[in-house]
C-alpha positions in Angstrom: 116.1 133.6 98.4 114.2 134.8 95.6 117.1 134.5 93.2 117.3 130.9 94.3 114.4 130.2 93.6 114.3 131.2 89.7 117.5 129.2 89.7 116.3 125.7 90.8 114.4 125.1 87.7 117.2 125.7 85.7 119.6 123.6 88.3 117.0 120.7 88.2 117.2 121.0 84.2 120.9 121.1 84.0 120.7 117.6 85.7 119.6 115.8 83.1 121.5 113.4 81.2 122.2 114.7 77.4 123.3 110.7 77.3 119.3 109.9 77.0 118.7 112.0 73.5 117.5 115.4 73.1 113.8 113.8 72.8 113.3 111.6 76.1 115.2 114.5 77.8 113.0 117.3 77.0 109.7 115.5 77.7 110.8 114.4 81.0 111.8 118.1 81.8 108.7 119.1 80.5 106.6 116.4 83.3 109.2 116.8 85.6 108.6 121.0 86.0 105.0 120.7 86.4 105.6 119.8 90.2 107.3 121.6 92.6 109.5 119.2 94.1 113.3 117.3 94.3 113.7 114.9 91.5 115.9 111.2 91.4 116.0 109.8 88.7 118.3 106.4 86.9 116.8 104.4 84.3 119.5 101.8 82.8 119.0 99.6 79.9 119.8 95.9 81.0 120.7 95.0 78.1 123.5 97.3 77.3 124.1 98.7 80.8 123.7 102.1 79.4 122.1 105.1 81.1 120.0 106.3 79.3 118.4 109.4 81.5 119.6 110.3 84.8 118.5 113.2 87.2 120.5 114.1 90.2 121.3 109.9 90.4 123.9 110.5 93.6 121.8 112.5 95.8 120.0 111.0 98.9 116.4 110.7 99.1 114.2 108.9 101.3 113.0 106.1 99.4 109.9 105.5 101.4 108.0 102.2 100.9 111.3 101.3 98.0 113.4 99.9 100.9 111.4 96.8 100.6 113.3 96.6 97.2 116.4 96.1 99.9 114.6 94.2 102.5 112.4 91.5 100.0 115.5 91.2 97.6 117.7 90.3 100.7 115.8 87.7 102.4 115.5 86.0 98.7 118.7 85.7 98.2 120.0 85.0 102.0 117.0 82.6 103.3 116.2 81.5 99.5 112.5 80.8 97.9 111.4 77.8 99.8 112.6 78.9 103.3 110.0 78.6 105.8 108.6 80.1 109.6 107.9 77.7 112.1 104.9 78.5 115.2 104.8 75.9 118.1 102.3 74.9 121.0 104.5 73.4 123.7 103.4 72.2 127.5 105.6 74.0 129.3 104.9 72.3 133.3 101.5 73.6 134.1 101.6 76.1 131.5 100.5 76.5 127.6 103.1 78.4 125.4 102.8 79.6 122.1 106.3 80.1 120.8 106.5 82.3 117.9 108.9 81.9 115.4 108.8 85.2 113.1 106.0 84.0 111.0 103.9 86.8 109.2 101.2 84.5 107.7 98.7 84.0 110.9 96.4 86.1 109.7 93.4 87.1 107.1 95.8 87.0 104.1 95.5 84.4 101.5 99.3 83.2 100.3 99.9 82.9 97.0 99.1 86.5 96.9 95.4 86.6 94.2 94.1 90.0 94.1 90.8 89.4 93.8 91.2 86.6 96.7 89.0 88.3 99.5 91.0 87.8 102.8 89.6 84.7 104.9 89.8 84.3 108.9 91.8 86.8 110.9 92.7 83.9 113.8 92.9 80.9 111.1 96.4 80.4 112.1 95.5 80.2 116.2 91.6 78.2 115.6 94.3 75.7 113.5 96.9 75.7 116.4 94.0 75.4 119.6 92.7 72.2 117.2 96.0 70.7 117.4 96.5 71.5 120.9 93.0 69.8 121.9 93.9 66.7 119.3 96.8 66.3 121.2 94.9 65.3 124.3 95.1 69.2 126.2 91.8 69.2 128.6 92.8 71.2 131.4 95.4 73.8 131.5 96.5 74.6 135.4 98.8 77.5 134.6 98.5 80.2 131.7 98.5 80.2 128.6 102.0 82.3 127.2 102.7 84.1 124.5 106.5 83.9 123.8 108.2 85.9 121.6 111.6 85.5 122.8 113.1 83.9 119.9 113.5 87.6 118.9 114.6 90.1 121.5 111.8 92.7 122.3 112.7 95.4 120.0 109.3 96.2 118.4 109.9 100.2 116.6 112.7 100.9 114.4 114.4 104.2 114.6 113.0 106.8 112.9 109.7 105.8 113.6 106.8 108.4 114.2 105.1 107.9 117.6 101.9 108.6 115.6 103.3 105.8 113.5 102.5 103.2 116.3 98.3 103.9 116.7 98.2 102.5 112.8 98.5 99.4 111.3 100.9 100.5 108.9 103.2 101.4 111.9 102.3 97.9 114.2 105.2 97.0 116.3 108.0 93.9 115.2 107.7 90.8 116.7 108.5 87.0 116.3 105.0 86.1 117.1 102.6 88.0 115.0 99.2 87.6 114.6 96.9 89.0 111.6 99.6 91.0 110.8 99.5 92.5 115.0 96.2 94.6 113.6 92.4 94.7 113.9 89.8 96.7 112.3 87.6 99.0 114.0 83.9 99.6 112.7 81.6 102.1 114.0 78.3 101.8 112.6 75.8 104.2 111.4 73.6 103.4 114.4 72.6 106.1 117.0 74.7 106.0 118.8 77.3 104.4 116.8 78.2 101.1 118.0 81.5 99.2 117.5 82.4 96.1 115.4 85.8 94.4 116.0 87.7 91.5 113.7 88.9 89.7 115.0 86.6 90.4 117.9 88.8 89.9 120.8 89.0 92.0 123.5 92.4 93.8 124.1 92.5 97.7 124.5 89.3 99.5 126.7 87.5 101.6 124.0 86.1 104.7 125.2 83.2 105.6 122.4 82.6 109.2 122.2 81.3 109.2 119.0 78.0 110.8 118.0 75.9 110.1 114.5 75.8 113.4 112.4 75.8 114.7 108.8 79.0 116.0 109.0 82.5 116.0 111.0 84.8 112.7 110.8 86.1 110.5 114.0 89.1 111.2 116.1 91.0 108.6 117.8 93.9 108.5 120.2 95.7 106.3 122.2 98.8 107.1 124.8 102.2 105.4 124.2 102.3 102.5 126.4 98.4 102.6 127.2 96.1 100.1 126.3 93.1 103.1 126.2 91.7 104.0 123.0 89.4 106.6 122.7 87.4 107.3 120.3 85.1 111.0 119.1 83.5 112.8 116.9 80.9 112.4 114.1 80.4 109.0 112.3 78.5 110.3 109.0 76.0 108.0 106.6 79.4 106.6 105.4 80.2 105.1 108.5 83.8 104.8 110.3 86.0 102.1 109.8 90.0 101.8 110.4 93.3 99.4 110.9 94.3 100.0 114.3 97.7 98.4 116.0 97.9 96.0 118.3 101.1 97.5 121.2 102.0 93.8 122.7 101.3 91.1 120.0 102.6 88.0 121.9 100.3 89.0 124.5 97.2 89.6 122.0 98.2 85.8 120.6 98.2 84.3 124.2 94.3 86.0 124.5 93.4 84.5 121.5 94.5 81.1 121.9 93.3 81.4 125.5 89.7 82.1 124.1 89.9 79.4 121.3 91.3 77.0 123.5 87.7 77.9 126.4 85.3 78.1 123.4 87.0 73.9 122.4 86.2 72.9 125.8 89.4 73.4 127.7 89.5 74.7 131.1 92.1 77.1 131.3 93.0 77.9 135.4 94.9 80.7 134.7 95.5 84.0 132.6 96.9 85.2 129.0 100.5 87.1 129.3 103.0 87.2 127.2 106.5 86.5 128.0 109.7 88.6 126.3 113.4 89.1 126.3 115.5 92.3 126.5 118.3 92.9 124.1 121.2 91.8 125.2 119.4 88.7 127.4 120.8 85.3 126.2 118.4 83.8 124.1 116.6 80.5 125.6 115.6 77.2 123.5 112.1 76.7 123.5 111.2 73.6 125.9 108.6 71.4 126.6 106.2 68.9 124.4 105.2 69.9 121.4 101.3 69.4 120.8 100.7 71.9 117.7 102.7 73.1 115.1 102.4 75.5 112.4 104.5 76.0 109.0 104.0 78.8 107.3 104.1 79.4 103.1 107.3 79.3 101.4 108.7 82.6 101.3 108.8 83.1 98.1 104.6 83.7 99.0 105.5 85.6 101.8 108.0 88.4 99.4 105.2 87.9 96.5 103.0 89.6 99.3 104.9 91.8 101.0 106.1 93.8 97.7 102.9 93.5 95.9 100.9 95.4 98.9 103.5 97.5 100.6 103.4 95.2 104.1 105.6 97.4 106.6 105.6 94.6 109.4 106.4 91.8 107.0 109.2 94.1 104.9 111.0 94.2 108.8 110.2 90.5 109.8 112.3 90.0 106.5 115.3 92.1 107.5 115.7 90.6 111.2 114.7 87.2 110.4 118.5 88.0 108.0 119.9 89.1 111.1 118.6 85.7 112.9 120.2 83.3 110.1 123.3 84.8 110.0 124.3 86.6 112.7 122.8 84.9 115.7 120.7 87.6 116.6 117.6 88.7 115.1 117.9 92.5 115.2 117.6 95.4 112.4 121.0 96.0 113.2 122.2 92.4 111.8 120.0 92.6 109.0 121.1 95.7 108.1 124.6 94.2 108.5 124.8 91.8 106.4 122.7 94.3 103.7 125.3 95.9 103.7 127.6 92.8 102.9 124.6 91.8 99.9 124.8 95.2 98.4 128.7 95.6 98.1 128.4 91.5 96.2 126.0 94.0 93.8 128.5 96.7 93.4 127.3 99.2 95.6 129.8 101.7 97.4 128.7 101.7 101.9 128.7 105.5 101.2 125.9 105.6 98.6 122.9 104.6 101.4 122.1 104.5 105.2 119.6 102.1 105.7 117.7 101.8 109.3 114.9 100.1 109.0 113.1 97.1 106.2 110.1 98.9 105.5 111.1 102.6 104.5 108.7 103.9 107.4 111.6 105.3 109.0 112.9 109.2 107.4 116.7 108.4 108.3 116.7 105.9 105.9 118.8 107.4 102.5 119.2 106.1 99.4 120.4 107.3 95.9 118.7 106.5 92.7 122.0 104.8 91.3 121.8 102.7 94.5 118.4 101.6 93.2 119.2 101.2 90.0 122.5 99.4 91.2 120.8 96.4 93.2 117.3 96.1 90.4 120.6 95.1 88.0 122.2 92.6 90.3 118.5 90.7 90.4 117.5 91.0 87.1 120.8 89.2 86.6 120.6 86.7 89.0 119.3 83.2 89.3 116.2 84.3 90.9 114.8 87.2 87.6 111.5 85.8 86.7 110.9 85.1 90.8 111.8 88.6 91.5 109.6 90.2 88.3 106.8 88.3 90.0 106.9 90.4 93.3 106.7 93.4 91.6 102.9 95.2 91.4 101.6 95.7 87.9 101.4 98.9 86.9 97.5 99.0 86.5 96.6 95.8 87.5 97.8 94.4 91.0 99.0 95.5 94.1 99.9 99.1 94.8 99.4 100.0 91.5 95.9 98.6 90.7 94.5 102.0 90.5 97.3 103.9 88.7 97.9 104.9 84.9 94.1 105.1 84.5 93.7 105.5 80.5 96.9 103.8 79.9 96.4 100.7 81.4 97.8 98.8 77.7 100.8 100.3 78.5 101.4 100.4 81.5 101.6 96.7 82.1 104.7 96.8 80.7 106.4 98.5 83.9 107.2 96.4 87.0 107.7 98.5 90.1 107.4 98.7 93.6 105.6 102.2 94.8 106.8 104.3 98.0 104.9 107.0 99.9 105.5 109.2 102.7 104.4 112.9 103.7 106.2 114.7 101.0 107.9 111.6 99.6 106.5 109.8 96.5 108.8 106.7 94.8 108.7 104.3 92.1 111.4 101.8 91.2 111.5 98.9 89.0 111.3 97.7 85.3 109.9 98.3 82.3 110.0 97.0 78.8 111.1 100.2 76.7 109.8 99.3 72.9 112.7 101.5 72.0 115.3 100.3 74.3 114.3 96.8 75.8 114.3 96.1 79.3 115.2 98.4 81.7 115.5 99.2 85.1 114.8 102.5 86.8 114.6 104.3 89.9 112.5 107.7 90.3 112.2 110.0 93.7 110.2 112.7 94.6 111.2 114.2 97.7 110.3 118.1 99.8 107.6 118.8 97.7 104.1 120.9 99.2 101.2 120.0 96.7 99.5 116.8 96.5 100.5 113.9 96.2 98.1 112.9 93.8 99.1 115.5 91.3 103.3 114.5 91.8 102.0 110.6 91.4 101.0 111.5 88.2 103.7 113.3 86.9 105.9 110.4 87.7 103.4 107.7 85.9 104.0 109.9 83.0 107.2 110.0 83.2 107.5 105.9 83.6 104.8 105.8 80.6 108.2 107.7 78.9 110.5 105.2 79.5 108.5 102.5 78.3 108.3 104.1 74.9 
C-alpha cells in the first residue's frame, strides 16, 4: 500500500499530455500535486480542435453540479429558446384546481437572471393566479381547492439521491407544479427564546423549537422521511439561524397557498387544500374544466440563463423530464435521459463514455469523462445557439457561482466561462476560456476522492484555469 502510494504521483504525472508543451505541462503538474486528489482534465482549442493538455480524459468522475452542462444544453436544443411553461386555474365541478404544468418560475426569482436583482415575492406567481381567479367572477368555492401535479407522474427523488438530500432545498423533490422553487426559509431570531420567521409564511410542516439563545453551539434540525415534523435544537448565537428548508409535497404546499390567497381576496372556500397525483405507469388525464387564470412563464432561454448561472438542482431536473414529456410522451428522468443519450451521440459521443441518472449532478451514479465534457462544450460552441449558450455560463469572478472566485485575478479571469460542480469530495469546472496563446477553448477539469478542503482543491483548479487562459 505504501509503495502505491509513492507511485500515484508519478502515475498522475505520466498522465499528462506532452501534446500541451513542456511549459503548460509542468505548471499544471506543479498545481495539480499540491492536492491530494484524482484529477480530469481536457482542454481543446476550438479553433483547431487540438488537445492541447489532457489528464486521465477517459476515466469516470462524478461531475457533480456539471451535469447541468447535459441537462441545460438539452432542453436548448430540444424545446428551443422561446419555449414556454404553462400554470392553469380551472373550475373543476365544485372544486378549484391548480394544474401545474412544469413551471420553475413561481417563485422569489427575478427572470432575466441580474445579479444584483434582489429576489421579489416568494408567492407572486399564486397572489397573480388567486387575482385572476377572483376577476374571473370565483366568490364561493363549495369543494377544495387542488393541487394537481399529474401532468407529470409522482416521481419526486432521482436515484442516487441522499435521504439527507431531501431536508434541503438543494435536494427539494421534482414536480410539475412547483412553487418558489418547493422551498422556504427558516429564521430563528436572536430573541430569548428564539422565535421563528417563515417566507413565505405559510403554514405547512409542525415545527417543534427547541432552540435556546447562547454564545456558542449552532442549531440542529431534523425531519423523518415522509413526516411533516421538523424539529428544531440547539443554540442560536448573536448571528442568528437562518436556512433553505424543502417543501416534501409541493402540489399540496401550492393548493395551501392559493387556498389562503384566495380567503384573504374575499372567497369563501367550503372545503380543504390537498393535492392530487398520479403513479407511474397511471394513464395520464387531460386537464378539464373552465379556465379562470392562467400563467406563462419566461422563455426558457431565462429559465437555462438561471439555472446554470446559480447551480438550480430542481430546475436542472425540470429541464431533463420536461425533454422526456416533449418527446417521449412521458415526463420521466428516464425519457430525458433517453433521448440525452440520442443528443449526445448527434455530438459525437460514444453511450459507453457516461451514465447519466439524474439533470442536476446530485445524484453519485452519475459518470462522466472529461472528453465527454469536452465533447458536448464543442458541439455548442459550434451550434446555432454559441453566443446563447456563452451567456448561461457564470463569469469567473463576477456572476453566478463564481462571483467570489479568482479573488486577485478578477482581470483575468473574466475571460473563462464555466459552470462549477460540488459535492463531498467532488469539486468540477467545465467551460471556456479565451487562451491569449491559443484562442478559444473549451475545457473540462475533475477533482474527485480527495480528504482536505475543498477550499484549498478550488483553488488549485482556478489556478490551473488561470493556466489555460494564458
Amino acid at each position: 500500500m505504501k509503495v502505491a502510494n509513492r507511485l500515484a504521483p508519478l502515475l498522475l504525472l505520466a498522465c499528462i499530455s506532452a501534446r500541451a508543451g513542456d511549459t503548460l505541462a509542468e505548471k499544471i503538474e506543479k498545481t495539480m500535486t499540491r492536492s491530494r486528489t484524482i484529477w480530469g482534465l481536457k482542454a481543446v482549442s476550438l479553433t483547431t480542435g487540438k488537445t492541447l493538455v489532457e489528464v486521465n480524459p477517459s476515466r469516470f468522475f462524478v461531475p457533480a453540479s456539471n451535469t447541468k452542462l447535459f441537462s441545460t444544453s438539452l432542453a436548448l436544443m430540444r424545446l428551443g429558446p422561446d419555449y414556454r411553461f404553462v400554470t392553469t386555474v380551472r373550475r373543476q365541478g365544485p372544486d378549484i384546481v391548480l394544474y401545474g404544468g412544469g413551471d420553475p418560475s413561481m417563485g422569489a426569482r427575478k427572470y432575466p437572471y441580474d445579479k444584483d436583482e434582489p429576489q421579489g415575492d416568494a408567492l407572486a406567481g399564486i397572489r397573480a393566479l388567486a387575482a385572476q381567479t377572483v376577476a374571473a367572477g370565483v366568490k364561493v368555492v363549495d369543494g377544495d381547492i387542488i393541487g394537481d401535479d399529474t401532468a407529470w407522474p409522482h416521481d419526486p427523488y432521482p436515484g442516487g439521491w441522499s435521504q439527507d438530500d431531501a431536508l434541503f432545498e438543494y435536494g427539494a423533490p421534482v414536480s410539475a407544479l412547483t412553487i418558489n422553487d418547493n422551498a422556504f426559509r427558516i429564521t430563528l431570531t436572536r430573541s430569548s427564546p428564539p422565535a421563528i420567521i417563515l417566507n413565505p409564511a405559510l403554514e405547512y410542516y409542525t415545527i417543534h423549537n427547541q432552540t435556546v439563545r447562547g454564545a456558542e453551539g449552532r442549531v440542529h434540525y431534523e425531519r423523518d422521511a415522509g413526516s411533516r415534523e421538523l424539529r428544531l435544537s440547539g443554540v442560536v448565537t448573536d448571528r442568528g439561524w437562518s436556512d433553505l428548508l424543502a417543501i416534501d409535497d409541493p402540489a399540496l404546499f401550492a393548493a395551501r397557498a392559493l387556498k389562503e390567497e384566495l380567503e384573504r381576496a374575499g372567497v369563501t372556500v367550503a372545503g380543504i387544500a390537498r393535492a392530487r397525483h398520479r403513479r407511474l405507469g397511471e394513464p395520464i388525464v387531460e386537464q378539464a374544466g373552465e379556465v379562470v387564470a392562467k400563467r406563462t412563464s419566461p422563455p426558457l432561454s431565462e429559465l437555462l440563463q438561471v439555472v446554470a448561472k446559480v447551480s438550480q438542482n430542481l430546475h436542472a431536473e425540470i429541464m431533463l423530464r420536461e425533454v422526456g414529456r416533449v418527446k417521449h410522451g412521458e415526463a420521466t428522468a428516464n425519457n430525458g435521459v433517453k433521448e440525452l443519450q440520442i443528443f449526445l451521440a448527434e455530438a459525437g459521443v460514444a453511450k459507453d463514455q457516461y451514465h447519466f441518472v439524474d439533470g442536476s449532478g446530485l445524484s453519485r451514479l452519475t459518470l462522466v469523462t472529461p472528453e465527454t465534457v469536452c465533447h458536448l462544450l464543442q458541439y455548442l460552441y459550434a451550434s446555432k445557439y454559441r453566443k446563447l449558450w456563452l451567456s448561461f455560463l457564470p463569469i469567473a469572478g463576477e456572476d453566478g457561482t463564481l462571483i467570489s472566485r479568482f479573488k486577485g485575478n478578477k482581470e483575468e479571469a473574466r475571460r473563462i466561462h464555466a459552470k462549477t460542480g460540488t459535492l463531498t469530495h467532488v469539486t468540477a469546472l467545465g467551460g471556456y476560456a479565451e487562451s491569449l496563446t491559443n484562442g478559444p477553448i473549451a475545457f473540462s477539469l475533475i477533482a474527485n476522492n480527495y480528504n482536505e478542503p475543498t477550499s484549498a482543491v478550488r483553488k488549485a483548479m482556478d489556478d490551473i484555469a488561470l493556466l489555460l487562459s494564458e
